[in-house]
Backbone as a ProteinNet text record, in pm:
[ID]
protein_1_A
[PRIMARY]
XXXXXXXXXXXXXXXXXXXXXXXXXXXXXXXXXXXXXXXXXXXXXXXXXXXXXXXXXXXXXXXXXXXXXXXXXXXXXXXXXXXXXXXXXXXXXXXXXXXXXXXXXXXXXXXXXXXXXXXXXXXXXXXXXXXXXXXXXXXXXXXXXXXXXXXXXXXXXXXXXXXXXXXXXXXXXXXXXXXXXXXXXXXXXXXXXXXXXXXXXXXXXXXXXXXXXXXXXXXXXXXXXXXXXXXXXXXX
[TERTIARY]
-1903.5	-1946.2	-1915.7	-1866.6	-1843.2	-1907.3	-1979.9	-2105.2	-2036.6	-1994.3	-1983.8	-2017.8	-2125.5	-2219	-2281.3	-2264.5	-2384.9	-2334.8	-2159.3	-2068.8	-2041	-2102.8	-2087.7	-1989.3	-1947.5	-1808.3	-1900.7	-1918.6	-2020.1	-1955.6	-1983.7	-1970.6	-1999.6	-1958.2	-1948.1	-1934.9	-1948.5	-1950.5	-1859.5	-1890	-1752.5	-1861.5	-1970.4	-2055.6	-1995.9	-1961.8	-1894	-1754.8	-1731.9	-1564.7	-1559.2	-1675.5	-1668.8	-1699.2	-1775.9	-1846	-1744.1	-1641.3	-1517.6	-1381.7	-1375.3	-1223.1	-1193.8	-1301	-1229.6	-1140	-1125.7	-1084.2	-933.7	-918.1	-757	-679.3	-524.6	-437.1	-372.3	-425.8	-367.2	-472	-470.6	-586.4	-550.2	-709.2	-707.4	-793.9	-867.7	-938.6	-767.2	-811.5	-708	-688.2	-589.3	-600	-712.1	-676.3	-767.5	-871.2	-987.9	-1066.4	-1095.1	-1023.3	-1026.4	-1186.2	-1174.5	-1342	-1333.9	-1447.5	-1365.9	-1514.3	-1579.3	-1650.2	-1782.7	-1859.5	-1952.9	-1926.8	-1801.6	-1811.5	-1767.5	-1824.9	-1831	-1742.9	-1736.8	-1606.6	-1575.1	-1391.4	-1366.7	-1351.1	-1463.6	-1480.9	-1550.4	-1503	-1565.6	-1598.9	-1736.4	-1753.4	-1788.4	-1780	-1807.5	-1972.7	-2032.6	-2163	-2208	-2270.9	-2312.1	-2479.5	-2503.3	-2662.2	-2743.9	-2697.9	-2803.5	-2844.5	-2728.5	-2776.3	-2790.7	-2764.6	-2733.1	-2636.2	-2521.9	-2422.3	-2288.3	-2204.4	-2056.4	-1976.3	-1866.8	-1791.6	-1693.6	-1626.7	-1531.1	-1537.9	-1447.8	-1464.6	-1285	-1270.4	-1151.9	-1183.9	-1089.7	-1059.8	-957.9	-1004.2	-876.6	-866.6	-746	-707.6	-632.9	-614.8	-485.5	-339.1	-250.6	-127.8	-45.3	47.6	126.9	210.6	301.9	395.1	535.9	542	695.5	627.4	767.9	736.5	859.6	951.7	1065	1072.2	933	877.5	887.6	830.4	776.3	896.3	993.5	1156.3	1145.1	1086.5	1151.1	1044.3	926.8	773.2	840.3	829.4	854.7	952	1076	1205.6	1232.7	1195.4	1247.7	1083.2	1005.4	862.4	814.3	861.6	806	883.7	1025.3	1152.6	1229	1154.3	1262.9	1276.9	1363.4	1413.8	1280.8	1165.9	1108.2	968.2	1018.5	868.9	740.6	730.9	610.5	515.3	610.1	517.8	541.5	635.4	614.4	459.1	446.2	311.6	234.8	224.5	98.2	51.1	198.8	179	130.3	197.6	128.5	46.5	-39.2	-224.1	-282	-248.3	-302.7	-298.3	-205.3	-205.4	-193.8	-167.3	-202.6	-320.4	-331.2	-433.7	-387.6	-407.1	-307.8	-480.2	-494.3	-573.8	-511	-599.3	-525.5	-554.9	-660.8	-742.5	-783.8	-782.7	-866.4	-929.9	-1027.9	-1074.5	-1155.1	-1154.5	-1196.1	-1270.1	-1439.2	-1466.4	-1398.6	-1373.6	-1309.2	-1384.7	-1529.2	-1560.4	-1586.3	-1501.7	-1442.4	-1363	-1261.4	-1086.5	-1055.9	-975.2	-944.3	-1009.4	-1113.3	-1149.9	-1204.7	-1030.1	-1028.9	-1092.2	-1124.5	-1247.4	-1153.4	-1029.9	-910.6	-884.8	-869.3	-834.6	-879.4	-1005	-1144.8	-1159.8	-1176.3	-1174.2	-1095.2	-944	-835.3	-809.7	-866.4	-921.9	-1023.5	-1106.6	-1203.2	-1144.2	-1128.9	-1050.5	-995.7	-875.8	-787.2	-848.9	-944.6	-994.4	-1116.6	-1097	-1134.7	-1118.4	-957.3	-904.7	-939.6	-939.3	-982.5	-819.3	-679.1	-608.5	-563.9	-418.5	-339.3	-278.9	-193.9	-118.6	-177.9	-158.4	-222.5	-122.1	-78.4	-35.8	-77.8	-9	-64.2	49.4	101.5	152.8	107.6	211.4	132.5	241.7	189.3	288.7	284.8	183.6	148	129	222	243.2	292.4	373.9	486.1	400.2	298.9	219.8	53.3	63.9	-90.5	-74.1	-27	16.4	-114.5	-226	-376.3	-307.3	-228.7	-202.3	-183.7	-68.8	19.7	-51.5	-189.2	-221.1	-336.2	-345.6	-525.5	-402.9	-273.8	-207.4	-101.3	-81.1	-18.5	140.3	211.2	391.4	448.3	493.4	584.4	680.7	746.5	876	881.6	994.5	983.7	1101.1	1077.3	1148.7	1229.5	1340.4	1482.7	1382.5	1456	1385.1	1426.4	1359.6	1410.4	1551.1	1605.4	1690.8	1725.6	1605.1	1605.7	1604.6	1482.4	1486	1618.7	1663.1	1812.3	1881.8	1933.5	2018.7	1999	1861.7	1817.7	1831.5	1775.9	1802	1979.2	2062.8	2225.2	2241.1	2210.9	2250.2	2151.1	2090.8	2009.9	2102.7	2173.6	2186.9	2371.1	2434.2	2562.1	2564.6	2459.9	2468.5	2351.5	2335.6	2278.8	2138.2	2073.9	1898.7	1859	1732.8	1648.7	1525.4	1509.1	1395.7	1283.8	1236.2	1138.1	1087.8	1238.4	1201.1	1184.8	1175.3	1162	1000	947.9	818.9	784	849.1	833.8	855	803.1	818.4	983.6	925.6	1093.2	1229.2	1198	1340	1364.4	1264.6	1340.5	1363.6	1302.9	1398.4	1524.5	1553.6	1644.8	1801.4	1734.2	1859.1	1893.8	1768.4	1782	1884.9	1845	1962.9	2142.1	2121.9	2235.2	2354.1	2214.8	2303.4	2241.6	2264.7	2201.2	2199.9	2286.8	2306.9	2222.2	2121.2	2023.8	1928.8	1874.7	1785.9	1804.4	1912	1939.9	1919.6	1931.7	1937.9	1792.7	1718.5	1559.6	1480.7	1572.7	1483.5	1543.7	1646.6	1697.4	1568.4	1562.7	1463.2	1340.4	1292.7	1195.2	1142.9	1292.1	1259	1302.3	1322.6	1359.8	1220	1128.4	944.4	852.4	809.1	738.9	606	597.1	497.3	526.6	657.7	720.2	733.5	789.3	794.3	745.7	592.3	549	575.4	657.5	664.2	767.5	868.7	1002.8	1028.1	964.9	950.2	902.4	864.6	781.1	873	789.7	914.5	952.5	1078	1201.3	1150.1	1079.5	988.5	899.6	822.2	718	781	860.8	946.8	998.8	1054.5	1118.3	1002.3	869.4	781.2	726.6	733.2	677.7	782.7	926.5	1009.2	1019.9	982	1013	880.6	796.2	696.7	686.9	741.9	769.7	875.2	980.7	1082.9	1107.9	1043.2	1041.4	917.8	818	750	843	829.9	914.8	800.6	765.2	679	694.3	585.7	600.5	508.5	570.3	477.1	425.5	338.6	281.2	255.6	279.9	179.9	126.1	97.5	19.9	1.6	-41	-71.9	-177.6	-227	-421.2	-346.7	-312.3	-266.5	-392	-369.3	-419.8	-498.3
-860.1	-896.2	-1042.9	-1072.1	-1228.3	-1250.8	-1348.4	-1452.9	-1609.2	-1628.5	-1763.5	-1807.4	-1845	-1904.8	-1800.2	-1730.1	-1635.8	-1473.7	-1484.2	-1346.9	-1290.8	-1184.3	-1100.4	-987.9	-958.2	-867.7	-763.4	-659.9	-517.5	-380	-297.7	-158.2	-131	-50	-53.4	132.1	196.6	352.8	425.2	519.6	521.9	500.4	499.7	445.6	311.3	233.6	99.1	81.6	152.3	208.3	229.9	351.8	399.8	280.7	213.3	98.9	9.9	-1	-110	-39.7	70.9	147	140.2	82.7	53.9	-97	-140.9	-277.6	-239.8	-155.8	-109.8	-90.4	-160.9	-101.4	8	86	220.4	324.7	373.1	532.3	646.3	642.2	740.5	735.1	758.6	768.3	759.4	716	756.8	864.9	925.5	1059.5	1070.7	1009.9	1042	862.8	935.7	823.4	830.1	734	771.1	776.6	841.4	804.5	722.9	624.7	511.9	588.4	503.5	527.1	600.7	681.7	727.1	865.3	850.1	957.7	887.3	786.6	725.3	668.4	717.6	632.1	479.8	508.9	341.7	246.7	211	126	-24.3	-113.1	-234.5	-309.6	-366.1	-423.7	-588.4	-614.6	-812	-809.2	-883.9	-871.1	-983.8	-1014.6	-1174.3	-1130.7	-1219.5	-1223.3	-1262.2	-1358.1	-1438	-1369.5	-1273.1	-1216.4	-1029.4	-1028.6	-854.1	-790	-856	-811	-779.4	-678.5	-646.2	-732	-759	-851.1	-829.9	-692.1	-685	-503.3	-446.2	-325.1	-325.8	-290	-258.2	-75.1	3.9	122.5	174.3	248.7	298.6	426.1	478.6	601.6	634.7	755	820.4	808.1	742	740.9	869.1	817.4	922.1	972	1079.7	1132	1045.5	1069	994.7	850.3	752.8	613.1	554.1	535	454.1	322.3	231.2	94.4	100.8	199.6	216.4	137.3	174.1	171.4	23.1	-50.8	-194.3	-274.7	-219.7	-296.7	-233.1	-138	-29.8	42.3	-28.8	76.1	135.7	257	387.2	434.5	366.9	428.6	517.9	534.4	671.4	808.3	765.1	807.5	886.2	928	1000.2	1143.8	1228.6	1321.8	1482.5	1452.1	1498.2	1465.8	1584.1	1529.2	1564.8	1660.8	1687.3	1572.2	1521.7	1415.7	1272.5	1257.9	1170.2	1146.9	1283	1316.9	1295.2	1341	1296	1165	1087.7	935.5	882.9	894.1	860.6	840	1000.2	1041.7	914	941.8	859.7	686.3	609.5	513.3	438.1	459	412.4	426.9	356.1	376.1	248.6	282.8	302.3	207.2	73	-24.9	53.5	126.7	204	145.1	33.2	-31.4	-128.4	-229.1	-337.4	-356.1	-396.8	-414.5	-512.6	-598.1	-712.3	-740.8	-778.3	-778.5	-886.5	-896.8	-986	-1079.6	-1105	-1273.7	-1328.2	-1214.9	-1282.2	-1326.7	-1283	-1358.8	-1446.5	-1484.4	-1667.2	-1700	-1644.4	-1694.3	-1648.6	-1575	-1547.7	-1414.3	-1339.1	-1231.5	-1085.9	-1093.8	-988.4	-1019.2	-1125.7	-1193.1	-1196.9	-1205.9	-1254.8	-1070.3	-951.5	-801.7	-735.5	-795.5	-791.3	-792.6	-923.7	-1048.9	-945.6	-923.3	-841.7	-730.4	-614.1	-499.7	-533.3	-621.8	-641.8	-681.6	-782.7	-824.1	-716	-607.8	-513.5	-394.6	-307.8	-200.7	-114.1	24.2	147.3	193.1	146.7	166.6	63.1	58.2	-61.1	-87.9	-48.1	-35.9	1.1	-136.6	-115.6	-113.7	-64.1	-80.8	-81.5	-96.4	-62.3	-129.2	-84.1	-58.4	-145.5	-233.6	-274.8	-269.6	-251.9	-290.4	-416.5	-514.7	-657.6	-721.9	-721.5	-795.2	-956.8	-937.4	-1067.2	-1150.5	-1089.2	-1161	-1202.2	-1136.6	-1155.4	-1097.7	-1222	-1190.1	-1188.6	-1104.8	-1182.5	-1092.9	-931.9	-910.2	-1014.8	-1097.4	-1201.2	-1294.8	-1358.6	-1426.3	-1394.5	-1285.2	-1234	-1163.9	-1213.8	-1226.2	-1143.9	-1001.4	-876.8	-922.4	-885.3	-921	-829.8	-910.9	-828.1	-753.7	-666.6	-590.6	-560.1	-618	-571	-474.9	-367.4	-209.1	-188.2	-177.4	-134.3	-65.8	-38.1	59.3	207	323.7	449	464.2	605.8	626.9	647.1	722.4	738.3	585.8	495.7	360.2	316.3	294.3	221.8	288.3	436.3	442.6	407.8	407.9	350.4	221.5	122.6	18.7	-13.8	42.4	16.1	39.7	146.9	229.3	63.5	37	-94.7	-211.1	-257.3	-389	-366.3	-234.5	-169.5	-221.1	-158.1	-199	-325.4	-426.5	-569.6	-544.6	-444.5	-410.4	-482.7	-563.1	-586	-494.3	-442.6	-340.5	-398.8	-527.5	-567	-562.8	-529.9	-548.9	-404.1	-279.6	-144.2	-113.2	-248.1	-238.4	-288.6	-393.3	-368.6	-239.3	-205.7	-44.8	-76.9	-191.3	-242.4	-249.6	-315.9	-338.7	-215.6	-144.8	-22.6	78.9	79.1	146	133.1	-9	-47.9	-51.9	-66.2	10.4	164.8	209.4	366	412.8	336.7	375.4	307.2	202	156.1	211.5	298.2	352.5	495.9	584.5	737.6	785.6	741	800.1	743.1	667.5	594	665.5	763.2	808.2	932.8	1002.9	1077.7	1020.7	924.8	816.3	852.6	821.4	775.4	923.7	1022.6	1188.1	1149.8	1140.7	1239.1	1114.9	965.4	913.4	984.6	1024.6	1086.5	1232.9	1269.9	1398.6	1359	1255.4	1206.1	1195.6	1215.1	1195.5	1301.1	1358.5	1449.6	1345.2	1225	1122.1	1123.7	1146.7	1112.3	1231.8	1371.4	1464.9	1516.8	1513.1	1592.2	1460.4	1341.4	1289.9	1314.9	1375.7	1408.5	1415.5	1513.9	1530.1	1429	1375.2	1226.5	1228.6	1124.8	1079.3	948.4	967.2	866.5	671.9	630.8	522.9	512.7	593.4	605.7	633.8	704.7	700.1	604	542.2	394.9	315	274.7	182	207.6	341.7	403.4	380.6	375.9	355.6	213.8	88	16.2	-78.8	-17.4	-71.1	-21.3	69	142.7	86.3	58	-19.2	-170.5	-192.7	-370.5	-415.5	-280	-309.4	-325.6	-434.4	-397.7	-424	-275.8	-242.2	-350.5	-351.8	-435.6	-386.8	-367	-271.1	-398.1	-374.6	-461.1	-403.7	-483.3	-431.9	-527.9	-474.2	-551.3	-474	-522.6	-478.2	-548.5	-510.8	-537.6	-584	-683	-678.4	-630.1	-589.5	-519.9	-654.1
-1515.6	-1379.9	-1354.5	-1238.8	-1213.2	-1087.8	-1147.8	-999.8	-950.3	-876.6	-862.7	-709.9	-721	-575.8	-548.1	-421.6	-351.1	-393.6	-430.6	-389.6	-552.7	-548.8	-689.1	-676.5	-793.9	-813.3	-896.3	-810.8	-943.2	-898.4	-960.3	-945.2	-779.4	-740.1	-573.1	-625.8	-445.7	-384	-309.4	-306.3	-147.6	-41.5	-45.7	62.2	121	-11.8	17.8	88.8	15.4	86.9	214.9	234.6	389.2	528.3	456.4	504.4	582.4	507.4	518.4	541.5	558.1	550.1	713.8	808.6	926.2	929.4	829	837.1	749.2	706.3	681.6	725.7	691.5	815.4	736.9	697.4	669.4	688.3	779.8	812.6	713.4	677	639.1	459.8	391.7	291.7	152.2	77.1	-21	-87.5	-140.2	-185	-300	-377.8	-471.6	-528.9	-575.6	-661.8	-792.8	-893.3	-1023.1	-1067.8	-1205.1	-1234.9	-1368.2	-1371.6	-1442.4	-1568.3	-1648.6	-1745.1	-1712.3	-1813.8	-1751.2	-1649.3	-1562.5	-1467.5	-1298.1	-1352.2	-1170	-1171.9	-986.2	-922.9	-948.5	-955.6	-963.4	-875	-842.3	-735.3	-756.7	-711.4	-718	-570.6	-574.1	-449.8	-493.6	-352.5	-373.7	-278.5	-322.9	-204.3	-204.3	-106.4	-78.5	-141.6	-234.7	-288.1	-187.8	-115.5	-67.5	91.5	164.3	268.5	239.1	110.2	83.4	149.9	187.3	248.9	169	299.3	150.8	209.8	138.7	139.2	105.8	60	35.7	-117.6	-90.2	-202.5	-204.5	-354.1	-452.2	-484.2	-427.7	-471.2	-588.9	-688.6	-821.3	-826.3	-739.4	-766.5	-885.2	-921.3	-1008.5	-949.7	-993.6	-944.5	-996.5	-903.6	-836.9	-939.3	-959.1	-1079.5	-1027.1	-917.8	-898.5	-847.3	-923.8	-813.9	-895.9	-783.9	-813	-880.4	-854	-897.8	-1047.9	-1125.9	-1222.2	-1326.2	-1302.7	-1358.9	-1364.4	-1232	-1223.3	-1349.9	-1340	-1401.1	-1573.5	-1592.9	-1748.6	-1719	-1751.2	-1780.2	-1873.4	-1825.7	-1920.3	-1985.6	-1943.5	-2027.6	-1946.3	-1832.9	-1771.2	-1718.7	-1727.9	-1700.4	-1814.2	-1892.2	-2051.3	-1944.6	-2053	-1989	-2022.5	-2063.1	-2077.5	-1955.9	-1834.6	-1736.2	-1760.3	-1878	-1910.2	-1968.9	-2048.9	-2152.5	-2075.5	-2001.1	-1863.3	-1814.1	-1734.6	-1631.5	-1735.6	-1870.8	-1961.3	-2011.8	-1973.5	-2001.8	-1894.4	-1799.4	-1654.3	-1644	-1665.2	-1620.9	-1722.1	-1838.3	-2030.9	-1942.8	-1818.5	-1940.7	-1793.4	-1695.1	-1526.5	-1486	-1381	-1287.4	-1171.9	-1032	-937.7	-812.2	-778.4	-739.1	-550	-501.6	-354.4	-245.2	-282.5	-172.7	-190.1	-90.2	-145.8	33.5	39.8	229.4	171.2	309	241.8	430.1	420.6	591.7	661.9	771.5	841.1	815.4	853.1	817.4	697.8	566.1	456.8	426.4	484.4	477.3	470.3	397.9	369	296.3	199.8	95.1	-27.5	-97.3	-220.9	-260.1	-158	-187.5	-267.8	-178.9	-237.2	-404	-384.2	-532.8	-625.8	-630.3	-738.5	-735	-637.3	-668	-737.1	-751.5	-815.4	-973.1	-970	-1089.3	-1182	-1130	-1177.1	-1230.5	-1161.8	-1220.1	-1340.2	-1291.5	-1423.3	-1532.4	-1540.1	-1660.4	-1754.6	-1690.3	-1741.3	-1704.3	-1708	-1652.3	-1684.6	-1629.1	-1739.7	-1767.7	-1811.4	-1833.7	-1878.2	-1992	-2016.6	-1891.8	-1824.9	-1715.3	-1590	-1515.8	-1344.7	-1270.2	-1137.7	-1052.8	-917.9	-810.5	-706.2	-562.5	-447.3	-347.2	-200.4	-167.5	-34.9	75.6	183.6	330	347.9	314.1	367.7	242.3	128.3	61.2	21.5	178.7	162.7	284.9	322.1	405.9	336.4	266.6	208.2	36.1	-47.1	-141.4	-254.9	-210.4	-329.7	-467.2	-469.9	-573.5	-715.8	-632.1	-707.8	-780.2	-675.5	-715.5	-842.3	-802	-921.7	-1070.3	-1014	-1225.4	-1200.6	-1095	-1084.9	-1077.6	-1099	-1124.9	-990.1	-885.6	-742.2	-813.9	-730.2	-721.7	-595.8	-525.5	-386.6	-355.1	-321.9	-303.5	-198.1	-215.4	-105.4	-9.5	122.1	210.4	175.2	223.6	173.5	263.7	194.2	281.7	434.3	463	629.9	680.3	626.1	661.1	644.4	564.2	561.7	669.9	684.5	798.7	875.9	984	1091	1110.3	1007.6	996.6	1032.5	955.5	938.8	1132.4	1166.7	1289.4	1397	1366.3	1461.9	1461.3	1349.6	1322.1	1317.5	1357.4	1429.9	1541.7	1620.7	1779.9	1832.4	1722.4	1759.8	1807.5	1751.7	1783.6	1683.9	1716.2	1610.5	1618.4	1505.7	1478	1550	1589.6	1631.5	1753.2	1797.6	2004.3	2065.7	1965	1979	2004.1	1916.7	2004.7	2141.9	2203.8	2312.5	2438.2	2517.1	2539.6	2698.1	2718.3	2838.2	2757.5	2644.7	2560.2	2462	2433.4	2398	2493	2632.3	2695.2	2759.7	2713.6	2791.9	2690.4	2527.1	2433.4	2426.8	2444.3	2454.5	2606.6	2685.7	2824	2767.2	2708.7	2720.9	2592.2	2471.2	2373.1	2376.9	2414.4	2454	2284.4	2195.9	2049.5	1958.1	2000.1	1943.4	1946	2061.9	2016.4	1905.4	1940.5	1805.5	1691.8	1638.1	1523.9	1522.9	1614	1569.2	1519.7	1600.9	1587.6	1440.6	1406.4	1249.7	1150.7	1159.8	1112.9	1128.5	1210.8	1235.1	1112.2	1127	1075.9	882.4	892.7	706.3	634.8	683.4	586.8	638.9	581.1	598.5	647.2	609.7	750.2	869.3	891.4	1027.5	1122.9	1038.6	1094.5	1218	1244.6	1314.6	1457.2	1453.9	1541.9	1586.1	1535.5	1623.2	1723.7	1789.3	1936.4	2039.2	1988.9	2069.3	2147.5	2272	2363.5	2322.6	2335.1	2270.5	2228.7	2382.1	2356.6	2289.6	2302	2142.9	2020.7	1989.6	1878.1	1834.6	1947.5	1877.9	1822	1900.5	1866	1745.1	1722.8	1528.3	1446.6	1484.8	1420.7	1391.4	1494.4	1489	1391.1	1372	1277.4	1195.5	1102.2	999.4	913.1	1016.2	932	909.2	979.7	980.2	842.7	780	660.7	558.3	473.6	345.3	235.2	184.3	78.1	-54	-97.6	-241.7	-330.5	-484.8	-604.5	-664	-748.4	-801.7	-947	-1048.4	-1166.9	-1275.7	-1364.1	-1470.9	-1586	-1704.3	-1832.5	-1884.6	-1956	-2032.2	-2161.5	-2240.2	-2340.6	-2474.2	-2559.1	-2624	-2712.4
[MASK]
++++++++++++++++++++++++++++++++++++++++++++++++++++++++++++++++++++++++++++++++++++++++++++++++++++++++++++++++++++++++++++++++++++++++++++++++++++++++++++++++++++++++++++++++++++++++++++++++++++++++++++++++++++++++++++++++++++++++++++

């Protein structure tokens, strides 16, 4: 447990979670919550002593079987040609940090970091990882010890991207709803571009049909993220 001034780092709930998961920019609960010792969820919260308030909760799911990152952090330790004993190393020897929320009138001071900090200095795995959209903007991974890898865009992303920066679009002005209608009139084959993006993620899918301006504006904040993995090791 770490105390320093009023804000403590302890075992936390999904009560805690629930508490704060409106302050995420990703909707939606995480798939899964690991269970760390004992049984209970892996969760860590920050709380202010002195007003009984939260301040911030760290979520640890089970990671995923596939992840392209893995290669860049441990090459070849998860990748043999055997996926059985892969997935058994995986489950054995990860654990996957899915969340971190931190309340707004905590921000700016260290609260991501020191939740981070914590975990790590006592993982329920050798090997941590964990995934952000707002990495290169809010780097606390980096700073609480975790090692970047920052990840090509996928394929659908890249074509779209290639097909934008062909005809002098910047992905950025697709959110405006005037300037993307005003590339969509002037290149009619653009919006085809954006349906076949659309239809490249089974995230994206059920937006296909959208109308073309809203499509672009999901497209256009989807691709302008450039994801970053993160990991770490517990040395023995």
């Amino acid at each position: 447990m770490t105390n320093n001034g009023n804000l403590v780092i302890e075992p936390g709930t999904t009560r805690d979670y629930d508490a704060l998961s409106i302050f995420h920019y990703r909707a939606g609960p995480p798939a899964t919550v690991a269970r760390g010792r004992c049984g209970v969820p892996a969760i860590l919260r920050a709380r202010d002593t002195e007003t009984d308030s939260l301040a911030g909760v760290l979520v640890v799911s089970m990671p995923t079987l596939n992840g392209a990152w893995r290669e860049l952090a441990w090459p070849g330790r998860y990748s043999t040609a055997d996926k059985r004993r892969d997935a058994e190393r995986i489950n054995a020897e990860l654990r996957c940090i899915s969340r971190v929320v931190v309340d707004p009138r905590w921000r700016g001071l260290g609260v991501a970091s020191r939740l981070v900090r914590d975990y790590l200095d006592n993982p329920l795995t050798p090997a941590t990882e964990a995934l952000a959209a707002m990495g290169s903007v809010c780097p606390f991974f980096e700073r609480a010890g975790m090692t970047a890898y920052f990840l090509p865009p996928a394929p659908h992303d890249a074509r779209l991207l290639d097909a934008l920066w062909e005809c002098g679009v910047e992905p950025w002005s697709l959110l405006d709803a005037t300037l993307a209608q005003r590339s969509l009139d002037r290149r009619p084959w653009l919006e085809r571009e954006l349906r076949a993006w659309a239809r490249g993620s089974p995230t994206t899918r059920r937006h296909a049909g959208a109308a073309a301006p809203s499509l672009a504006r999901l497209a256009a904040a989807r691709v302008s993220i450039r994801m970053t993995a993160y990991a770490a090791v517990k040395e023995a």
